[in-house]
N, C-alpha and C positions, 0 to 999 in steps of 0.2 A: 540605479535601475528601479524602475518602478516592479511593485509586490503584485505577485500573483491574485495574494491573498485580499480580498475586498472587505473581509471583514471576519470576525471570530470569536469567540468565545469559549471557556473553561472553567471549570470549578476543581478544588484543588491545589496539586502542588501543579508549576510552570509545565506543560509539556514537554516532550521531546524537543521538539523544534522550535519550542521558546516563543511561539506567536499568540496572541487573542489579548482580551478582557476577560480577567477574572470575575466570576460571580460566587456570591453564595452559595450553598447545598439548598436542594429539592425548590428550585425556583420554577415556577411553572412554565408552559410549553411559548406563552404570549410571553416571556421576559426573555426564553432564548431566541426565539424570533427577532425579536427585535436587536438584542446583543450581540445578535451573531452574525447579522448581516442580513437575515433571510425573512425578512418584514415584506416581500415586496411579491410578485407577479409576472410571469412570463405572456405577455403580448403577443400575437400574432397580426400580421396583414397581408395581403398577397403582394406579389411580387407584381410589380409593373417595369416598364423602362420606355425611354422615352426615344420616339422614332418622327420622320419629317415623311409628307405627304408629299405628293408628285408636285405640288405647288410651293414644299419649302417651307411647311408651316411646321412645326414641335407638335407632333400627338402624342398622348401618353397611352399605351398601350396595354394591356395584362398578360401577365404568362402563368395562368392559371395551375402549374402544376407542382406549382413553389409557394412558400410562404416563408417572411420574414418574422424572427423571434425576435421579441423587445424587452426591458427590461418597463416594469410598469411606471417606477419610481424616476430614471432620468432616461427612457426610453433611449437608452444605448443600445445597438442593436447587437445579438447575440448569436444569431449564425442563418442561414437559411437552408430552411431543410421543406422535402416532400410532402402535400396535402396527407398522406399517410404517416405522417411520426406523430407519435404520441409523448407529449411533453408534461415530464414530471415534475409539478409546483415546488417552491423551495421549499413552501409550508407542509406539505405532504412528506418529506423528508423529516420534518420533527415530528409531525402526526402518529407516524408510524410508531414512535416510542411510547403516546402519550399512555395506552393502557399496559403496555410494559412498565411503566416508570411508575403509575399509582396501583398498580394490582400485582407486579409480577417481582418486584423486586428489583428491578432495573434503576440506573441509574444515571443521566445526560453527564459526562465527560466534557465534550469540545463536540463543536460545529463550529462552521462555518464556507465561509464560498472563496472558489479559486477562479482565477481567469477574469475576473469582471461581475460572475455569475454563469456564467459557460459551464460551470462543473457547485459542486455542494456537497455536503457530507455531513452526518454526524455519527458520532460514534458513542458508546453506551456502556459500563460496566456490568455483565450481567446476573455478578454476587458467585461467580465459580470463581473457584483460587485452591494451588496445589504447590507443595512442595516438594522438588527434587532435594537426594541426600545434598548436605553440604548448607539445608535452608537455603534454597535456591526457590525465591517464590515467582510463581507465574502466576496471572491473573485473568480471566475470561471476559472478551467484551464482544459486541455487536458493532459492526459496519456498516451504514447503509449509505448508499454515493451515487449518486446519479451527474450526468451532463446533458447538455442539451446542442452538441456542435456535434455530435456523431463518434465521436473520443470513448464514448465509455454508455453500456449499457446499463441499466437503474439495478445496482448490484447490492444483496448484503448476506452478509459475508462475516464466521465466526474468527477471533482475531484474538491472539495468545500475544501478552506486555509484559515481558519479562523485568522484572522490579530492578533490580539492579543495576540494573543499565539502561530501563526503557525501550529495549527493542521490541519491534512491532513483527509479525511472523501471522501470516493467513494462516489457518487451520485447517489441516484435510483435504487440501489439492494435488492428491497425488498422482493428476493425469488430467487431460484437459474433457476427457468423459465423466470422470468422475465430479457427482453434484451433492459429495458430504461435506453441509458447511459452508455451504455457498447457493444461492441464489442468482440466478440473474435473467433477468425479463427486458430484452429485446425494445426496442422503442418504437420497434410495429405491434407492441402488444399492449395494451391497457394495465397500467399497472394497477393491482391489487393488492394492497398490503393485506389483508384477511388472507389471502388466497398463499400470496409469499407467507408470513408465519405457519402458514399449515404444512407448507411443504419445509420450514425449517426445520417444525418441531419444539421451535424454543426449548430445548431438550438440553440434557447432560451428554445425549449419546456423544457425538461429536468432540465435546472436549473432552470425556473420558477416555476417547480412542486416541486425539490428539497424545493428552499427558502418557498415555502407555507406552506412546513412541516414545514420547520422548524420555521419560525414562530407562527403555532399553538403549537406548543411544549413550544416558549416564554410563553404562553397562560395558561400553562398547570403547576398549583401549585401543589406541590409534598409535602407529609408529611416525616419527617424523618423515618418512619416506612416503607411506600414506596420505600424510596430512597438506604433503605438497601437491602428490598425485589430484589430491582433491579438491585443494586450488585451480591448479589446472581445469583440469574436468568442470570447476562451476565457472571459470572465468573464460575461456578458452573455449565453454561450448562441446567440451570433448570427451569423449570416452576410451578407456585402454584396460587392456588384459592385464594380470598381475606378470604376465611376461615381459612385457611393453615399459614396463614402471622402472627399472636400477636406469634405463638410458635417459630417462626422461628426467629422472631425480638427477643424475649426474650435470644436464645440461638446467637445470631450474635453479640450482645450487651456484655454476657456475654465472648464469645471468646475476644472480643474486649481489655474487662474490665483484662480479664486473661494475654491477651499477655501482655498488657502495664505493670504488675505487675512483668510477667514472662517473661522478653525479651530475657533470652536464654535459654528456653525452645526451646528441640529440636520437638515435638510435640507439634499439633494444633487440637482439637478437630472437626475443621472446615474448610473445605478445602478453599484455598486461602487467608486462614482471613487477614495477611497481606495486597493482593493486594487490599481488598475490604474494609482494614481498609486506604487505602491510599486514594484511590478514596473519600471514604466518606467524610475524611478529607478535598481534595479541593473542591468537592463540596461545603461543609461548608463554602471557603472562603478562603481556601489556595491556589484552584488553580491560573491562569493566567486568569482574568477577569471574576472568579468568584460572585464577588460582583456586576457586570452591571447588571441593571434590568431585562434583556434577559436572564441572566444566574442563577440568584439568586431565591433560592426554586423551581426555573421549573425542567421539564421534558429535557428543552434543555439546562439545566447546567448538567445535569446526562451525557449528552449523549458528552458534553465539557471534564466533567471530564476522561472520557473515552478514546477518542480522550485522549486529554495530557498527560494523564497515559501511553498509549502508545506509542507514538512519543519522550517523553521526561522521562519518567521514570523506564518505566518497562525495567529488567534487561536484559542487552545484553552484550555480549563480546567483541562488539566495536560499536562505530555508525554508522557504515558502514551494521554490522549487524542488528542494530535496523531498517537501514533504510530500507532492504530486509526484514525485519519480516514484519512494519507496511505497506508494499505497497503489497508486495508476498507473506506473510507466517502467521504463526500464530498470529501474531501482527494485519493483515488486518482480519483476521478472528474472533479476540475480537470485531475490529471495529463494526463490519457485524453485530455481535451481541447484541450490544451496540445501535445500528439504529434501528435492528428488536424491541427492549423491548421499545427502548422510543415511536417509531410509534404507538405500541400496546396500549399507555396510550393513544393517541388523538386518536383510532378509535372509 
């Protein structure tokens, strides 16, 4: 099956998801352009189609209220969208970092483009980094993603990589009102990066509120009977009273006890039981730095196991795909809910 990915690049150790072309440290903005796929140019034309006149002939026609997106380099076409969208250049994607990168301390990680060019990203380490007890280090970066098929608004977005395992965790989306940490402008809007940084702040605030979570969460001892509850609740979609929880533990336990008995059994009494039989597992002590004090019986090993789960385990058709699920698709949206359930134990 042909890759997502159209092309990529990295500097550093291999990423999560194992894809690009490595480069050097502090290479300039014209070396990851080119590296990383996003040397090229979004085209536009109008939309015509071709109709026959009352005599039979082929006239080609306009429908003035559409335009065709092209790639400039092999003019593969990339989606069509309204005389009103405003299409964000791949080059403007690495733009955005370039006086981050020489003045602010910043530093290019990985770019590159998914879909053909349909979608871009790159992402930036921004020299914040903390340690939960246990030496559990996390690390501060910048996201910015844009597409051009209507999939995703031109978003960036502060983003916590947990060292030891690599997982990737959006910052500060604790409700979809809430705009700590995240950016996102519309494609009926003229993107402004000047205008986006001002409203980021290029600030600590954000990651400092982040890490306080999440060190209360280290804080925050969890029973096995919780920690399935919580499963539940992020996989399921669902929410329940601590009245609700001894029935529900009794029958998650039992699914559990059945699959392992019945492993090809094509029904599951229980919906996701696998994924929530996976998770619970590294919780336990399979995951990747589940046993550091940070992570072990907390609330913020639940929310690890989640993270990993996604990034590293949950089923994709390539890792090019996992890696559009856990940053754009339903993969970031386990995330999401994965943050919501653990916060909800420290309020």
């Amino acid at each position: 099956m042909a890759h997502l990915i159209e092309n990529m690049a990295y500097v550093g150790e291999t990423p999560w998801h194992g894809l690009g072309n490595q480069l050097t440290q502090n290479q300039p903005i014209e070396v990851w352009a080119q590296q990383a796929g996003m040397d090229w140019r979004i085209e536009s034309s109008n939309v015509s189609y071709m109709a026959k006149n009352d005599r039979g002939q082929s006239i080609i026609m306009p429908y003035e209220d559409q335009r065709v997106l092209y790639r400039s380099d092999t003019h593969e076409p990339l989606s069509v969208v309204s005389q009103r969208f405003q299409e964000v250049q791949p080059r403007e994607i690495l733009e955005f970092y370039r006086d981050l990168t020489e003045q602010s301390g910043f530093e290019l990680e990985t770019a590159g483009v998914l879909k053909g060019g349909k979608k871009f990203w790159a992402l930036a380490r921004t020299g914040q980094s903390a340690a939960l007890k246990g030496k559990d280090v996390s690390n501060g970066y910048m996201l910015l993603a844009t597409a051009c098929d209507g999939t995703l608004a031109t978003t960036a977005q502060f983003t916590s990589i947990r060292v030891v395992c690599n997982n990737t965790l959006a910052i500060a989306l604790k409700g979809q009102n809430s705009s700590a940490g995240v950016v996102k402008v519309p494609h009926s809007t003229r993107f402004d990066a000047d205008k986006v940084k001002q409203q980021l702040g290029i600030s600590v605030r954000a990651w400092d509120e982040h890490m306080y979570e999440m060190k209360q969460m280290t804080q925050r001892k969890v029973t096995q009977q919780e920690a399935a509850a919580y499963f539940d609740a992020v996989f399921n979609n669902t929410s329940m009273s601590m009245a609700d929880q001894d029935d529900k533990i009794i029958q998650f336990y039992r699914d559990v006890a059945f699959q392992a008995a019945q492993a090809n059994a094509k029904e599951k009494s229980e919906p996701n039981a696998k994924s929530m039989n996976k998770t619970l597992q590294m919780f336990n002590g399979q995951g990747r730095g589940a046993t550091l004090s940070s992570a072990k019986d907390t609330a913020y090993g639940l929310l690890c196991a989640i993270t990993e789960f996604t990034d590293h385990e949950r089923r994709a058709m390539s890792q090019d795909h996992r890696l559009d699920s856990a940053w754009f698709g339903a993969g970031a949206g386990l995330k999401q809910r994965g943050l919501e359930q653990a916060l909800r134990m420290i309020a």
